[in-house]
VEXLUMKE-756337 format. One line per 3 residues: number of its first residue (from 1); their letters; for each residue z, y, x of N, C-alpha, C, O. Coordinates in steps of 0.1 Angstrom, whole numbers, padded with zeros to 4 digits. Example, Ala and Ser with C-alpha at 12.3 -4.5 7.8 and 13.67 -1.06 7.14 Angstrom:
// residues 2
1 = as = 0078/-0057/0132/0078/-0045/0123/0078/-0033/0132/0085/-0033/0142  0071/-0022/0128/0071/-0011/0137/0079/0000/0129/0080/0011/0134
This chain:
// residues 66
1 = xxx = -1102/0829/2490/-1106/0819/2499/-1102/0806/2494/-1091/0804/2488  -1115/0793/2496/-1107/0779/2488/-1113/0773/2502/-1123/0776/2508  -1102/0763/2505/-1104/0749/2515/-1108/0739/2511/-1099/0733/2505
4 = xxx = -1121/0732/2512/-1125/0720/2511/-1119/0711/2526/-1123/0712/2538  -1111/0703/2521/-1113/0692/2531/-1126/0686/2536/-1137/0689/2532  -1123/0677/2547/-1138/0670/2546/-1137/0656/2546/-1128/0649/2549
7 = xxx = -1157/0653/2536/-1155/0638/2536/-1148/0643/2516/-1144/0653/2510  -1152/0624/2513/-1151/0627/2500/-1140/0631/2489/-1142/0632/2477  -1127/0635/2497/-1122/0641/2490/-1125/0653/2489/-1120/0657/2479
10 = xxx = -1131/0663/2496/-1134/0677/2495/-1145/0681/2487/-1149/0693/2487  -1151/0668/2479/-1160/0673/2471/-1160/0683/2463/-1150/0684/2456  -1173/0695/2463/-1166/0700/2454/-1185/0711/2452/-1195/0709/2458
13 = xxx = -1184/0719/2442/-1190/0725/2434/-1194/0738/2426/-1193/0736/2414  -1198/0748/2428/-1194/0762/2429/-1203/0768/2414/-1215/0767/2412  -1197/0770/2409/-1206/0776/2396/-1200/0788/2389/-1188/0790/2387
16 = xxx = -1211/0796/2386/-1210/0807/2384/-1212/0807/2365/-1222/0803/2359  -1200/0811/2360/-1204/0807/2348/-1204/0819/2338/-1203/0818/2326  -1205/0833/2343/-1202/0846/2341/-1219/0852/2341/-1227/0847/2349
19 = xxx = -1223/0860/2335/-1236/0865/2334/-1236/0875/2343/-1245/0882/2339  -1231/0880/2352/-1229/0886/2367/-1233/0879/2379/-1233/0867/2381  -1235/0888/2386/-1246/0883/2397/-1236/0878/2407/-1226/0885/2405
22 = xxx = -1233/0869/2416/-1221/0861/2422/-1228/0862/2438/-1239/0859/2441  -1220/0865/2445/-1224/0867/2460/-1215/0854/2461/-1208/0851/2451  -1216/0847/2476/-1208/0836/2483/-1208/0836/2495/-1219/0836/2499
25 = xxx = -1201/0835/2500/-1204/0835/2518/-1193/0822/2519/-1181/0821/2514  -1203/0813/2529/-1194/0798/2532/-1194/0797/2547/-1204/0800/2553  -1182/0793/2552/-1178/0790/2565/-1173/0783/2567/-1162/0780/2561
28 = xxx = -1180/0776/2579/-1178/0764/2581/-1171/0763/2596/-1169/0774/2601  -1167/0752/2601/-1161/0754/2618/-1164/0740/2622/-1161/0736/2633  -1172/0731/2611/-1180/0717/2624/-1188/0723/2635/-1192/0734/2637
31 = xxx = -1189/0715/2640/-1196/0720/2652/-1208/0706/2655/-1218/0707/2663  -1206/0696/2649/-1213/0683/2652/-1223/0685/2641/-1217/0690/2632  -1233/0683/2639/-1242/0676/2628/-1233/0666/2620/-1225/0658/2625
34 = xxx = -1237/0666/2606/-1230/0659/2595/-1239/0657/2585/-1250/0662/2585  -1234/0647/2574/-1243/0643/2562/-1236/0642/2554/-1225/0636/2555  -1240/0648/2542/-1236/0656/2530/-1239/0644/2520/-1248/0636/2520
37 = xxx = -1230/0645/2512/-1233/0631/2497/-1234/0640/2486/-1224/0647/2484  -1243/0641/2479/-1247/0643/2462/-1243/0633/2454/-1251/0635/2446  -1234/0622/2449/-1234/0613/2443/-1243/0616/2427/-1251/0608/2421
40 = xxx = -1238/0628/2423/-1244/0626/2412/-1258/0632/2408/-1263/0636/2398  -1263/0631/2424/-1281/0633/2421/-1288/0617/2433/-1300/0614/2432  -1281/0612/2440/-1283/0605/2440/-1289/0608/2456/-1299/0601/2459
43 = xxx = -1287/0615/2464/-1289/0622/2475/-1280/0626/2485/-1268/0628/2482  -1285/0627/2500/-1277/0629/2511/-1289/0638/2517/-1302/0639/2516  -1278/0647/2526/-1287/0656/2532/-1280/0659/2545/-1268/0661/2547
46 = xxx = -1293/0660/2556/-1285/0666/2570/-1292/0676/2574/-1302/0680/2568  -1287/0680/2585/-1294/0687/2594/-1313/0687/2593/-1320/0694/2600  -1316/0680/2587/-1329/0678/2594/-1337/0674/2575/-1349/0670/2573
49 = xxx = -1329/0676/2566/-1334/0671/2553/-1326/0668/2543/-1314/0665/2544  -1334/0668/2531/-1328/0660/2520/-1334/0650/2516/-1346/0649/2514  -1324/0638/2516/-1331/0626/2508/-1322/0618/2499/-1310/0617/2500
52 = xxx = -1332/0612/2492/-1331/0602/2478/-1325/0589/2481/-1331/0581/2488  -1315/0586/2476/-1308/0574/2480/-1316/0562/2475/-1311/0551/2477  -1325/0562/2470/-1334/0552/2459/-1344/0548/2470/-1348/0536/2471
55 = xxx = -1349/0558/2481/-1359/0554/2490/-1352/0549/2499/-1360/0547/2509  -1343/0545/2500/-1333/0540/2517/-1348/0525/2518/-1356/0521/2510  -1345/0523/2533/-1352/0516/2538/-1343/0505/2543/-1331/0509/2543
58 = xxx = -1344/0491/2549/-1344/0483/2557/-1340/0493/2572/-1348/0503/2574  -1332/0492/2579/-1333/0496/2594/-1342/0495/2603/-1348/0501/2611  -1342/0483/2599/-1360/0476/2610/-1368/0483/2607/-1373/0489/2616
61 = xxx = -1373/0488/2593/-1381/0485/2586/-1394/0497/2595/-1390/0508/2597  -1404/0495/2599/-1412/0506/2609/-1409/0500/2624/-1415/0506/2634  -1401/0490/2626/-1401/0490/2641/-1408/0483/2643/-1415/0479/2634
64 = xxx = -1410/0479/2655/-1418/0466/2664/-1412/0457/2671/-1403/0459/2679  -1416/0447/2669/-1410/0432/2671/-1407/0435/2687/-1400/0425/2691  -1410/0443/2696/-1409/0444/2710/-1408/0433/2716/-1407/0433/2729
């Protein structure tokens, strides 16, 4: 069993570097929705997707002047 903290010190990375087939079972105990950092692909992912830090938008950016 390994403990990832959470948040960016718990980064971390699972590789199978053995020519054998590797099972994993991950558990988790959030209970809130969360967003995940890739730093080195350049991506965040939640609940609802993955996306590319290169397309970030403006906040406004789609609304209406109301």
């Amino acid at each position: 069993m390994v403990v990832f903290p959470e948040g960016p010190d718990g980064g971390h990375q699972l590789i199978n570097e053995s020519t054998a087939v590797a099972r994993v079972l991950i558990l988790s105990t959030m209970r809130e929705p969360a967003v995940w950092a890739y730093p080195d692909s350049g991506k965040l992912a939640t609940l609802g997707g993955v996306f590319r830090l290169a397309d970030a938008v403006d906040y406004w950016d789609g609304e209406s002047a109301g």
